[in-house]
GULUMGU-607423 format. One line per 10 residues: number of its first residue (from 1); for each residue x, y, z of N, C-alpha, C. Coordinates in nm, 2 decimals. Example, Ala and Ser with C-alpha at 12.3 -4.5 7.8 and 13.67 -1.06 7.14 Angstrom:
2
1	1.32/-0.57/0.78/1.23/-0.45/0.78/1.32/-0.33/0.78; 1.28/-0.22/0.71/1.37/-0.11/0.71/1.29/0.00/0.79
//
This chain:
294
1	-2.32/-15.44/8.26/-2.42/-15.33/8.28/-2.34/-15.20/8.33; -2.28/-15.17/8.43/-2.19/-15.08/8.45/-2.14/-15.04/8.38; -2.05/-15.13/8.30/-1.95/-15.05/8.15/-2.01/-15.00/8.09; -2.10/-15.03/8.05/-2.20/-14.99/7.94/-2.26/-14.86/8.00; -2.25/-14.82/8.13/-2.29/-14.70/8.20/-2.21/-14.65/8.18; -2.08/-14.66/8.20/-1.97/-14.57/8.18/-1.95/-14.52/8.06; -1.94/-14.62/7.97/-1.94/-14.59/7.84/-2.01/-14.47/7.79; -2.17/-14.49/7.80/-2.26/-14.35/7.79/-2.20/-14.28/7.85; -2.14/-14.26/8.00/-2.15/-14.13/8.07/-2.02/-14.04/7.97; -1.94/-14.12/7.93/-1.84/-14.08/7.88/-1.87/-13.99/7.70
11	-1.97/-14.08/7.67/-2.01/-14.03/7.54/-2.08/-13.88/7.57; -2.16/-13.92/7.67/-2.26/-13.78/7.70/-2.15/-13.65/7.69; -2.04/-13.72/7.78/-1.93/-13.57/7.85/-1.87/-13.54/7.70; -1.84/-13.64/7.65/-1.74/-13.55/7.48/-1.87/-13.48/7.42; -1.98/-13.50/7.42/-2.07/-13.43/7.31/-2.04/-13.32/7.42; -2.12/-13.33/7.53/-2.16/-13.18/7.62/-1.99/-13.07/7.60; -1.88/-13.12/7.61/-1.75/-13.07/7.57/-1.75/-13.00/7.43; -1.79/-13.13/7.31/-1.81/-13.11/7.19/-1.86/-12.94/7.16; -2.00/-12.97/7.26/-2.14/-12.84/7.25/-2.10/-12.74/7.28; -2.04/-12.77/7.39/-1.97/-12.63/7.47/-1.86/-12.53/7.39
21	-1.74/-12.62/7.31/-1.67/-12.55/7.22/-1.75/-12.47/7.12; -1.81/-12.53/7.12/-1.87/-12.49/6.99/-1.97/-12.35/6.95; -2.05/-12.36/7.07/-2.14/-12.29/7.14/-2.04/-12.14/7.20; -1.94/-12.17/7.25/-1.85/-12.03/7.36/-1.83/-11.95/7.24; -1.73/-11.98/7.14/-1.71/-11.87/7.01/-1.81/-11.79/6.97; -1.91/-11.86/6.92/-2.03/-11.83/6.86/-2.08/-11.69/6.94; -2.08/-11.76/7.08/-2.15/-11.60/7.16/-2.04/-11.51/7.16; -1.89/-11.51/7.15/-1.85/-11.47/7.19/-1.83/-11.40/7.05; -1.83/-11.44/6.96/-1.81/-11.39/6.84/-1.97/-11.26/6.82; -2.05/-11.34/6.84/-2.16/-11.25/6.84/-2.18/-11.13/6.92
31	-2.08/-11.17/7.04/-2.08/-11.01/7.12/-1.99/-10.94/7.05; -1.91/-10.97/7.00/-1.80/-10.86/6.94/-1.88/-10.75/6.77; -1.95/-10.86/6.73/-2.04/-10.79/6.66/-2.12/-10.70/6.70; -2.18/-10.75/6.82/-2.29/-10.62/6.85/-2.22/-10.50/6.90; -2.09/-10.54/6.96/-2.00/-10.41/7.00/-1.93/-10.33/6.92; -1.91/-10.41/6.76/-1.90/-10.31/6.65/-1.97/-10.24/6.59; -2.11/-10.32/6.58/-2.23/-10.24/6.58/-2.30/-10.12/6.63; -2.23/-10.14/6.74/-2.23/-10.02/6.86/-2.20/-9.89/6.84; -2.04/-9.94/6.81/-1.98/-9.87/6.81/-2.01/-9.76/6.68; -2.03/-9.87/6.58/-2.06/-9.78/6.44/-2.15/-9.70/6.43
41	-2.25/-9.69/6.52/-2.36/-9.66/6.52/-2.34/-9.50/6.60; -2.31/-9.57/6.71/-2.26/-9.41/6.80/-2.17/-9.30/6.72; -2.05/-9.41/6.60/-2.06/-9.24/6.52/-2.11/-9.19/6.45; -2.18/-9.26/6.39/-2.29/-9.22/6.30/-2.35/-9.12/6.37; -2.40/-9.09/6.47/-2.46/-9.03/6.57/-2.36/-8.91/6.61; -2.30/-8.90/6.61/-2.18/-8.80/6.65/-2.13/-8.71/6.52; -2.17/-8.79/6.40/-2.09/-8.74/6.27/-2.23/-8.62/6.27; -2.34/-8.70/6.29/-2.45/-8.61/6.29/-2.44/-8.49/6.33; -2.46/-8.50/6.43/-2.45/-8.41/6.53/-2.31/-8.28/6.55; -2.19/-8.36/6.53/-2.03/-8.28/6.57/-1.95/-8.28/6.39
51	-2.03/-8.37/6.34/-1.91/-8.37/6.21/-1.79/-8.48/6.24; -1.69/-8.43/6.13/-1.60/-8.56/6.13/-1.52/-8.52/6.24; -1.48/-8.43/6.28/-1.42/-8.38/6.44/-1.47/-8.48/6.55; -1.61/-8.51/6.57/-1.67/-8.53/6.67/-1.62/-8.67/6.70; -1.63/-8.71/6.58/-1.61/-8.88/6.59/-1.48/-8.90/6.57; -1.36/-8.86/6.53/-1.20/-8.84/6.60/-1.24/-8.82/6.70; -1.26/-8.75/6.79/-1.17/-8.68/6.86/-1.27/-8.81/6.98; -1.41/-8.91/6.94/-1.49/-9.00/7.04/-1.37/-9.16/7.02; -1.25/-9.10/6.88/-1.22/-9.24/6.88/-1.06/-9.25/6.95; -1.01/-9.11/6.99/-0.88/-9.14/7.01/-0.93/-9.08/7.18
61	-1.04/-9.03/7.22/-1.08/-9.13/7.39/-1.11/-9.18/7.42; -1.18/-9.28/7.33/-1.11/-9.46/7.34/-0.95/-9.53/7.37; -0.91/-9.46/7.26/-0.80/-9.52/7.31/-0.72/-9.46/7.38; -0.74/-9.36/7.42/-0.65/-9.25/7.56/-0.67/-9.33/7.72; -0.82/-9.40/7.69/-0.89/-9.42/7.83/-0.84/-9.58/7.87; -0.82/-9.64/7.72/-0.79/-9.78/7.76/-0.89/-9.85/7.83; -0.92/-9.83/7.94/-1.03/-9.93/7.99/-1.15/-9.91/7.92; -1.20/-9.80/7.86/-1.35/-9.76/7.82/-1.40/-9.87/7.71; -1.54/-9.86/7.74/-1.62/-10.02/7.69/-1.62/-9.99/7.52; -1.56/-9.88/7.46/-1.56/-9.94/7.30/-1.39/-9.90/7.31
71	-1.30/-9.91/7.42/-1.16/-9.90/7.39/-1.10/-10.04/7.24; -1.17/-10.20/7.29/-1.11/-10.26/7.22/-1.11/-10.26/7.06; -1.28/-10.19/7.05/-1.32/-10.19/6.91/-1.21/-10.02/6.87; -1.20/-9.97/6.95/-1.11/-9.87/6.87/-1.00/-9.90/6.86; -0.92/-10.00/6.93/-0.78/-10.04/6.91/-0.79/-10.09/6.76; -0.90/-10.08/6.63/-0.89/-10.19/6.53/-0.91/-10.07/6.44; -0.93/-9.96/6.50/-0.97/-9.80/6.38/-0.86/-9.83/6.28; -0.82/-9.79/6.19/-0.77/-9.79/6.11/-0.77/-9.63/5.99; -0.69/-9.54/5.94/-0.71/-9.47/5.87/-0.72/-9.47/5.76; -0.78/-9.50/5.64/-0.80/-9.53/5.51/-0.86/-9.43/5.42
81	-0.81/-9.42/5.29/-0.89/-9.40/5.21/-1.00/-9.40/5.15; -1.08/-9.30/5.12/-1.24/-9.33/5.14/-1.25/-9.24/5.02; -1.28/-9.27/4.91/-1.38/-9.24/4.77/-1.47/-9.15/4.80; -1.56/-9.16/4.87/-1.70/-9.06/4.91/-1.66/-8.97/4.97; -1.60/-8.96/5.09/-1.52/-8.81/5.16/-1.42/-8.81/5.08; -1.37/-8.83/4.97/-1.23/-8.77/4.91/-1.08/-8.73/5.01; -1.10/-8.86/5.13/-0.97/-8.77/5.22/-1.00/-8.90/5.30; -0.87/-8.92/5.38/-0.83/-9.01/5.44/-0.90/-9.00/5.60; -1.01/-9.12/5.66/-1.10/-9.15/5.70/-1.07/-9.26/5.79; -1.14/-9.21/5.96/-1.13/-9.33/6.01/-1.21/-9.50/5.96
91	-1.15/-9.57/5.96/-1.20/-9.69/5.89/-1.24/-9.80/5.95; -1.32/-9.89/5.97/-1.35/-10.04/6.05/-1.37/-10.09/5.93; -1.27/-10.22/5.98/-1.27/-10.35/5.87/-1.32/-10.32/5.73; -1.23/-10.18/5.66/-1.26/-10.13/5.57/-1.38/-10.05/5.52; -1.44/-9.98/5.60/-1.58/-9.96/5.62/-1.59/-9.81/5.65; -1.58/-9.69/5.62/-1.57/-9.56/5.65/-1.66/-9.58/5.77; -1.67/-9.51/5.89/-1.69/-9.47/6.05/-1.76/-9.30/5.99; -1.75/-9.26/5.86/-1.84/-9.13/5.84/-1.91/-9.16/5.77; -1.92/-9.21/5.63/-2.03/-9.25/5.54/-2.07/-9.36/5.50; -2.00/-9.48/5.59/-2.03/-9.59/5.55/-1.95/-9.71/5.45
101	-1.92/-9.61/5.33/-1.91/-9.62/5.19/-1.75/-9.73/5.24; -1.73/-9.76/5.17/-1.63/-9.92/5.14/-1.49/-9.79/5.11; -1.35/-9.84/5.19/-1.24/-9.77/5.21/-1.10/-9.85/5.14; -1.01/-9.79/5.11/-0.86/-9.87/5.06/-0.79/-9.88/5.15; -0.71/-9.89/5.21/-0.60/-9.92/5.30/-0.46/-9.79/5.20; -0.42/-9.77/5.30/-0.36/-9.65/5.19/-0.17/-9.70/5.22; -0.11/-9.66/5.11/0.02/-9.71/5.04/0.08/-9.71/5.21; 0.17/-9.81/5.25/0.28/-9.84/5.31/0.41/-9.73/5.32; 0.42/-9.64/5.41/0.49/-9.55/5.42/0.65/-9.56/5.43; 0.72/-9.51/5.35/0.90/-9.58/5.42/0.89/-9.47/5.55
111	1.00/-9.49/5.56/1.08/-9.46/5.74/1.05/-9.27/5.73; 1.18/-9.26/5.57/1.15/-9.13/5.56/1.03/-9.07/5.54; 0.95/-9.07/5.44/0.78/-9.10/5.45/0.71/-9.02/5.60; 0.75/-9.16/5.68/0.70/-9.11/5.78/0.73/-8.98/5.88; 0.91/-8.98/5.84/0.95/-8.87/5.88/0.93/-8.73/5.89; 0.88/-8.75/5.74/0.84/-8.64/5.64/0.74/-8.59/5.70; 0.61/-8.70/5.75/0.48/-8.65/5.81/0.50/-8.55/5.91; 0.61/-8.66/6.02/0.61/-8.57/6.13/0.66/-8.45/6.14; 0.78/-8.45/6.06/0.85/-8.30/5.99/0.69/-8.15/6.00; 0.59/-8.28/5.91/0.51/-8.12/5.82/0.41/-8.10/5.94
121	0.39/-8.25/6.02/0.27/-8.22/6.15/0.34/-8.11/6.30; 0.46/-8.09/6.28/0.55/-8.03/6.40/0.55/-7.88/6.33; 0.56/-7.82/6.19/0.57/-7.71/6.15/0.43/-7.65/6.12; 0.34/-7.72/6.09/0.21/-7.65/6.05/0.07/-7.65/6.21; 0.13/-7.75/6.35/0.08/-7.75/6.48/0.17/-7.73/6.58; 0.29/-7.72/6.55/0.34/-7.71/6.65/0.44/-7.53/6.73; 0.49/-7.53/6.83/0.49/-7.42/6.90/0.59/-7.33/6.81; 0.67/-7.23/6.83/0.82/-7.16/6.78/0.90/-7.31/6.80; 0.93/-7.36/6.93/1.05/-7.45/6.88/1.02/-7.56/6.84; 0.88/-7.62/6.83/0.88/-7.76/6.72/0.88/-7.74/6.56
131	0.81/-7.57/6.55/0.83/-7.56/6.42/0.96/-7.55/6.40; 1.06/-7.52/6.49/1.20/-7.48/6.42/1.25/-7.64/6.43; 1.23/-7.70/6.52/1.28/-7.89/6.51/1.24/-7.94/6.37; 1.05/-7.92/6.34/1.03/-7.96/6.22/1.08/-7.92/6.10; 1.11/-7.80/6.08/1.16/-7.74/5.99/1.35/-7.83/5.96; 1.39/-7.81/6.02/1.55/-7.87/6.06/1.53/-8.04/6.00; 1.44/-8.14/6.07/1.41/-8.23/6.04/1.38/-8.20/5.87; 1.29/-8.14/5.78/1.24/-8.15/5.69/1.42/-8.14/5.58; 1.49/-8.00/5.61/1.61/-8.02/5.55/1.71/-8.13/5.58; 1.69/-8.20/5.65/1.80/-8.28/5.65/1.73/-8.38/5.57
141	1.61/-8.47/5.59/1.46/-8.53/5.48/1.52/-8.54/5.32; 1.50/-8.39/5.30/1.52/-8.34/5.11/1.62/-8.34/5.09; 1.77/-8.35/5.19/1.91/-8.37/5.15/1.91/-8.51/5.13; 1.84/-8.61/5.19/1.88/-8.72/5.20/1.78/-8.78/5.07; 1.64/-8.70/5.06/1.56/-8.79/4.90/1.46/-8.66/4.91; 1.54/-8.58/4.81/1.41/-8.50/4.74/1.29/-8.55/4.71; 1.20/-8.48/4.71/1.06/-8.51/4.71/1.06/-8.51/4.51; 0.98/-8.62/4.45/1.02/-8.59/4.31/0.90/-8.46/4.26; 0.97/-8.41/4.18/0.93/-8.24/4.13/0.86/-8.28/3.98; 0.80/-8.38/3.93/0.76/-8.41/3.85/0.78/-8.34/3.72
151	0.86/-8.30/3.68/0.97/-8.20/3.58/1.02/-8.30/3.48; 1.00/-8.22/3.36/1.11/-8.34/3.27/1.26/-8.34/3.27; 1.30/-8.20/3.30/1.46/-8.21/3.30/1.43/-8.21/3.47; 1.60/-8.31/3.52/1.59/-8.29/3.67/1.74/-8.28/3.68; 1.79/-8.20/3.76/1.92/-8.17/3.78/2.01/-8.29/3.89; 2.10/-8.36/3.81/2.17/-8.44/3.86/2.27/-8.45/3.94; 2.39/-8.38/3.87/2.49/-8.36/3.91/2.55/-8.20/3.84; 2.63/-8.13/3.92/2.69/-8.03/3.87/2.82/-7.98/3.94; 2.91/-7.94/3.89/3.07/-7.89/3.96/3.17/-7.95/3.90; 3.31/-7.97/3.92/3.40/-8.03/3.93/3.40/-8.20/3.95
161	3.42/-8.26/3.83/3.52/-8.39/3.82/3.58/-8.42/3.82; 3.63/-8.44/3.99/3.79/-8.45/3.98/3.85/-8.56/3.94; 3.80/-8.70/3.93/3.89/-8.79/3.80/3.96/-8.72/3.69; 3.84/-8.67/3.66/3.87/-8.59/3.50/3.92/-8.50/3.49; 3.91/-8.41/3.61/3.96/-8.29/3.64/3.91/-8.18/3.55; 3.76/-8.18/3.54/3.68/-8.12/3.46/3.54/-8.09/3.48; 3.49/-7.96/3.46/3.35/-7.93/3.51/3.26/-8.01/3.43; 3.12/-8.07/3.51/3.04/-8.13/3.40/2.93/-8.08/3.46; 2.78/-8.08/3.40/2.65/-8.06/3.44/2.62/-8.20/3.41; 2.49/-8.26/3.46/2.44/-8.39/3.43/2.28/-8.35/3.45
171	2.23/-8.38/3.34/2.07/-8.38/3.32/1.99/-8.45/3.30; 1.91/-8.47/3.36/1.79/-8.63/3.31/1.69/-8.56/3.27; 1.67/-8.62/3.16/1.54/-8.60/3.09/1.43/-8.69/3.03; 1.31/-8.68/3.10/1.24/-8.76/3.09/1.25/-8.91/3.15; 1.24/-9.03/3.10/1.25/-9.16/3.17/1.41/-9.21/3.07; 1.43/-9.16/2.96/1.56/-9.25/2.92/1.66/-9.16/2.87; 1.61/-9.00/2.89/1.73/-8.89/2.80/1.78/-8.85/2.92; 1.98/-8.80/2.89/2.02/-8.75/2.97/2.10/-8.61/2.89; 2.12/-8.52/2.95/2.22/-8.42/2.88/2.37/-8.38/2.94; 2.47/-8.41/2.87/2.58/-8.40/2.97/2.63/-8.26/2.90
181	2.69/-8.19/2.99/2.80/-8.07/2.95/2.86/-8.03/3.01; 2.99/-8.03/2.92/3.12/-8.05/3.01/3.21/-7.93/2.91; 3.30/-7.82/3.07/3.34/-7.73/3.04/3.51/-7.76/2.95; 3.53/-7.67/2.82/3.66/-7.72/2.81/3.74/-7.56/2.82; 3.86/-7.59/2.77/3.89/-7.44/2.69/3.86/-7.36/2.64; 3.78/-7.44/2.53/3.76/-7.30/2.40/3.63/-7.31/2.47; 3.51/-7.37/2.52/3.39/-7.34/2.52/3.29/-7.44/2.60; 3.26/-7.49/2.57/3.17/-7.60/2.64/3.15/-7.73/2.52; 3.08/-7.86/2.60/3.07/-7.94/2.46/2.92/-8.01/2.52; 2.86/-8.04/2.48/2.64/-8.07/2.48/2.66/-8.21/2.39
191	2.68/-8.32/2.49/2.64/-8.47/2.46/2.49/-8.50/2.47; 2.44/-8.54/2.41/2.26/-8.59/2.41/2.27/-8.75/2.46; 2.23/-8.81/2.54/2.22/-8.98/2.54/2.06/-9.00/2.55; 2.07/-9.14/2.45/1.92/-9.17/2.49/1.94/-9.27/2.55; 1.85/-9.42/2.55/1.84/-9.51/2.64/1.96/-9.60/2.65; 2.00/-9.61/2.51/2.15/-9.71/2.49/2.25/-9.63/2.48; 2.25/-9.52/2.45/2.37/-9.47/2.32/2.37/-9.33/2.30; 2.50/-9.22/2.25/2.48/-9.07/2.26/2.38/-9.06/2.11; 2.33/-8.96/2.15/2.21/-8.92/2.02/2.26/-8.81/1.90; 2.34/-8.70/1.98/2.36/-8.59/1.92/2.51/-8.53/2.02
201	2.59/-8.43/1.96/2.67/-8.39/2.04/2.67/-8.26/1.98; 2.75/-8.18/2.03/2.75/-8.01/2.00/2.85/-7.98/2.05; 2.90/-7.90/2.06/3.07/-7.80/2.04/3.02/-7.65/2.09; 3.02/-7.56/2.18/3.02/-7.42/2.19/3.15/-7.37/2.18; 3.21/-7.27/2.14/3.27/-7.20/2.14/3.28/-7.11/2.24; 3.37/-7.05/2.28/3.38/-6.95/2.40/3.42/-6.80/2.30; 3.47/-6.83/2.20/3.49/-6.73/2.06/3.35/-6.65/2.05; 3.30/-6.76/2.03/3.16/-6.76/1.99/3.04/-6.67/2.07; 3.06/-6.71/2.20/3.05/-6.65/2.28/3.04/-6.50/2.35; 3.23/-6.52/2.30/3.27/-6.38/2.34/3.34/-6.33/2.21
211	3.33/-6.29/2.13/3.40/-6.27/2.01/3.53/-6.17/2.03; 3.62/-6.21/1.97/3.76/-6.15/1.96/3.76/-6.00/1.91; 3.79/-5.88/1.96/3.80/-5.76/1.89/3.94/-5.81/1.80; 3.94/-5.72/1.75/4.04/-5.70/1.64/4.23/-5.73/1.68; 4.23/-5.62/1.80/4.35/-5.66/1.90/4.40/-5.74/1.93; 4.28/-5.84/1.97/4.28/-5.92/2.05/4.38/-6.08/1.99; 4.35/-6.04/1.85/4.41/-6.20/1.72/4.55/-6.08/1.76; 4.61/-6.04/1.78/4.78/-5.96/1.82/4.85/-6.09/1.87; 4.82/-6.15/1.99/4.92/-6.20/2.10/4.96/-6.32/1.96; 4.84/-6.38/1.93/4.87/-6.54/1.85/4.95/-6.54/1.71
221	4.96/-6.43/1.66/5.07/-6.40/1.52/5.17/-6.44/1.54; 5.20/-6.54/1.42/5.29/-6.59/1.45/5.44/-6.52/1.42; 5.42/-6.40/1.34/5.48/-6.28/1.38/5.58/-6.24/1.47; 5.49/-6.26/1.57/5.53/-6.20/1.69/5.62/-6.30/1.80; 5.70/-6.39/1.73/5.78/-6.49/1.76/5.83/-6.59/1.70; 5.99/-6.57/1.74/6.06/-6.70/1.60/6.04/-6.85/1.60; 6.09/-6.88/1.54/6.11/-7.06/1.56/6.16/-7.07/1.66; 6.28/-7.01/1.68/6.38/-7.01/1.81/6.28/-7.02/1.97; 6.22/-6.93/1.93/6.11/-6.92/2.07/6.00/-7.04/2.07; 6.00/-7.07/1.95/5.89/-7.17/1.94/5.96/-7.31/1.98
231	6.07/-7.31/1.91/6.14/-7.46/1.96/6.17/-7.48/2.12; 6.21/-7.37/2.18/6.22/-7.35/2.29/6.09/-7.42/2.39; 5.96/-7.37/2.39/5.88/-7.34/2.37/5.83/-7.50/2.44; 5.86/-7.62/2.29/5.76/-7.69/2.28/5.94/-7.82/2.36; 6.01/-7.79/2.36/6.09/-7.85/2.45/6.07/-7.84/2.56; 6.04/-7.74/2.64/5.99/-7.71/2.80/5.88/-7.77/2.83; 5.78/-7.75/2.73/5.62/-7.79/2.76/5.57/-7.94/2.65; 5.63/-7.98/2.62/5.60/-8.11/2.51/5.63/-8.23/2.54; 5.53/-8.30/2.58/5.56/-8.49/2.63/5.48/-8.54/2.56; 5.58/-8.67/2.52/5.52/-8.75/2.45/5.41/-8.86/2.51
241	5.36/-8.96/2.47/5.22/-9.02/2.52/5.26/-9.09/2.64; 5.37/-9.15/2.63/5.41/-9.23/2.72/5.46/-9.16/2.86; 5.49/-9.04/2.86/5.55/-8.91/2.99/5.41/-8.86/3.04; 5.35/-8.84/2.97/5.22/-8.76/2.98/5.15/-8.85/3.09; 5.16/-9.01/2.99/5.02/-9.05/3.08/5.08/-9.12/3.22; 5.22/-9.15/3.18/5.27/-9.20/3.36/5.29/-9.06/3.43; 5.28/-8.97/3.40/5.26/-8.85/3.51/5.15/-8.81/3.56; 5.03/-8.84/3.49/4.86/-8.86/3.53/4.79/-8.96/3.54; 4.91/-9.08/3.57/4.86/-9.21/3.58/4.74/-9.26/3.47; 4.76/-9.21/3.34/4.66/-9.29/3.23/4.71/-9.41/3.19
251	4.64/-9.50/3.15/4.62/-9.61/3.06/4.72/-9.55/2.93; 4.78/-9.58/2.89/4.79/-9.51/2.72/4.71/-9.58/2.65; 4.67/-9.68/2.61/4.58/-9.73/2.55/4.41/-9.64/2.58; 4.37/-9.61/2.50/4.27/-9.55/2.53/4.26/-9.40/2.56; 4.41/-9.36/2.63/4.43/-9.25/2.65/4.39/-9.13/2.58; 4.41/-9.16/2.49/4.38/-8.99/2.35/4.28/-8.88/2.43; 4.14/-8.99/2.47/4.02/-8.91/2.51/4.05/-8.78/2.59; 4.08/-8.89/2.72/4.12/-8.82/2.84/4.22/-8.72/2.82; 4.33/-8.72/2.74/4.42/-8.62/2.71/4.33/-8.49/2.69; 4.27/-8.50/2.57/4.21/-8.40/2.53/4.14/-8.30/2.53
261	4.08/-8.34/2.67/4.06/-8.27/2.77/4.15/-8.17/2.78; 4.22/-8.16/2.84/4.30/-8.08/2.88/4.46/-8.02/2.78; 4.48/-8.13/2.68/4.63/-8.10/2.61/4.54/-8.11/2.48; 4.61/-8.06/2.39/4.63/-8.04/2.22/4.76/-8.19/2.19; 4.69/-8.21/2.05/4.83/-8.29/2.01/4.91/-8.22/1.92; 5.02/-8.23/1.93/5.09/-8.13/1.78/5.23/-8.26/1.74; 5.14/-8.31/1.64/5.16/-8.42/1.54/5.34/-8.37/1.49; 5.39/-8.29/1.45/5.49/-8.27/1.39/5.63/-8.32/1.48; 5.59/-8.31/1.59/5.66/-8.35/1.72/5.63/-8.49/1.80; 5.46/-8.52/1.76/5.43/-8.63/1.85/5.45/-8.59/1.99
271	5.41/-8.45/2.05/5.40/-8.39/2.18/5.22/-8.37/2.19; 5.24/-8.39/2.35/5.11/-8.36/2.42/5.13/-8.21/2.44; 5.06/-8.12/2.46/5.12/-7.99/2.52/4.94/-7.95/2.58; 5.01/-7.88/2.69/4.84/-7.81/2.77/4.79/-7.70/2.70; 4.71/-7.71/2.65/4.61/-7.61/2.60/4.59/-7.50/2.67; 4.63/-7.49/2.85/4.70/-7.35/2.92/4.75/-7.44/3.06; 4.80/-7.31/3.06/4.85/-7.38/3.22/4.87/-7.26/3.32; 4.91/-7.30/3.42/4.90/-7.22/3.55/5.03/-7.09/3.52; 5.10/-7.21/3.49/5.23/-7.14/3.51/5.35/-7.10/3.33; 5.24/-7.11/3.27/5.24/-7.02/3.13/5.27/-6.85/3.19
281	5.32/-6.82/3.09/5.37/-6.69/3.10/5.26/-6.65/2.93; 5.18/-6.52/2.97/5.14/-6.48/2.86/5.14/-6.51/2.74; 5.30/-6.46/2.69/5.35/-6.51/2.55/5.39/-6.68/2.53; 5.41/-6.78/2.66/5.39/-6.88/2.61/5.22/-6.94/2.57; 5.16/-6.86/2.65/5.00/-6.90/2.63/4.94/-6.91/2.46; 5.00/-6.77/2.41/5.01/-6.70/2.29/5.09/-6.82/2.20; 5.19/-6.85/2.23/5.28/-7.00/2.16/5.16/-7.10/2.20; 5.09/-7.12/2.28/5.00/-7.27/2.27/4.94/-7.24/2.18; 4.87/-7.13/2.21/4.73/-7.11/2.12/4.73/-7.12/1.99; 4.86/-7.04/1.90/4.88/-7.07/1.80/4.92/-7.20/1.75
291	4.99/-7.30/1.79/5.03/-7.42/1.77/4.88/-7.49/1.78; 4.79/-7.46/1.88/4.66/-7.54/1.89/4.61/-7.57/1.73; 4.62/-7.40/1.68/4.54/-7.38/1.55/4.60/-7.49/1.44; 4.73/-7.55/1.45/4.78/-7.64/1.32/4.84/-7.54/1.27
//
């Protein structure tokens, strides 16, 4: 008889345990509801009355006050995208706090992103020296990732390559075209690439350009200098493939390209020779130029 008392008393205590778990959330869940309820309601009432100001400015002293009785429900505001106001809206559990209407959660910001915000919120609110912080902040921002300019050509690279030892421009165009151009002697040269492969290429002239007066064809007659000068000439300035490219550290295999850049070949000799140089003297310039022609 006693066991059998115990037994019950013990059954009774797990159900009453049972009831109790079960029962505590429920209310406790239900107050949290009516507190969002509350709360939703009170802006509704303030949007009325103050506009979308009113109800910012009721939701961030909530959370300024910390203890205040809708602090916890505003610790869960959220800023989202909202369809019906067309602008980014305080939000509860996806729920616009001004019209109600059903909100997105808006794109995941990177680092700079955020940067960027605070850059534009310190220059367009803040004093002479936060605007001048923000501002300083925003150039260092656009050095590190331009904002994209939604352009079809976009400027990539431009100056001196010094591998190559040669000016290039680099151009993107569109999602798979690029334009390269790269400065030579006589003029410039306009490579086209598309997604695999070059498409088209082009040759400017600097002739072309600037066209020669009459005078000007004088220095390159061959006239105007013997073999003598010429042999001379192409002995002081003429290396063969193998001199050339161990003095500019080339590959010779492959080399041609890269030469060409910068040297002529003149086949009769099997000499590289520079197309100009620093330390040309006028009338040797006049001896390249002519030799260039064949």
């Amino acid at each position: 008889m006693f066991s059998v008392t115990i037994h019950r008393i013990v059954r009774i205590t797990e159900c009453t345990v049972l009831l109790l778990t079960t029962l505590i959330p429920n209310r406790n869940m239900g107050k949290v509801k009516n507190e969002i309820q509350e709360f939703t309601e009170v802006c509704e009432r303030l949007y009325q009355k103050g506009g979308v100001s009113a109800v910012i400015e009721f939701i961030n002293e909530a959370l300024r006050q910390g203890d205040n009785v809708y602090s916890p429900v505003a610790q869960n505001v959220q800023y989202e995208r909202c369809e019906a106001c067309d602008n980014e809206m305080p939000s509860l559990n996806h729920t616009c706090l001004i019209c109600g209407q059903s909100t997105e959660p808006l794109p995941v910001l990177s680092f700079l992103d955020e940067l960027r915000e605070q850059a534009n919120e310190l220059i367009a609110f803040g004093d002479s020296h936060e605007k001048a912080k923000g501002r300083g902040m925003m150039d260092v921002i656009n050095a590190i990732r331009p904002l994209p300019n939604n352009l079809y050509f976009e400027l990539m690279a431009i100056g001196k390559n010094d591998s190559l030892q040669r000016e290039e421009i680099e151009i993107n165009c569109g999602e798979n075209g690029k334009i390269m151009i790269v400065k030579t002697d006589e003029g410039f040269v306009i490579d086209v690439y598309g997604q695999n492969d070059i498409v088209d290429t082009m040759a400017v002239w600097e002739d072309t350009l600037n066209p020669l007066e009459d005078d000007d064809d004088e220095p390159i007659d061959p006239n105007n200098f013997s073999l003598a000068e010429q042999e001379d000439f192409l002995d002081q300035w003429g290396q063969l493939t193998d001199e050339v490219c161990a003095e500019l550290g080339y590959d010779e295999e492959g080399s041609d390209d890269l030469l060409m850049v910068d040297y002529f070949y003149y086949e009769p000799k099997k000499y590289w020779i520079p197309k100009s140089a620093s330390m040309y003297t006028p009338r040797e310039q006049s001896i390249a130029d002519y030799l260039k022609l064949g």
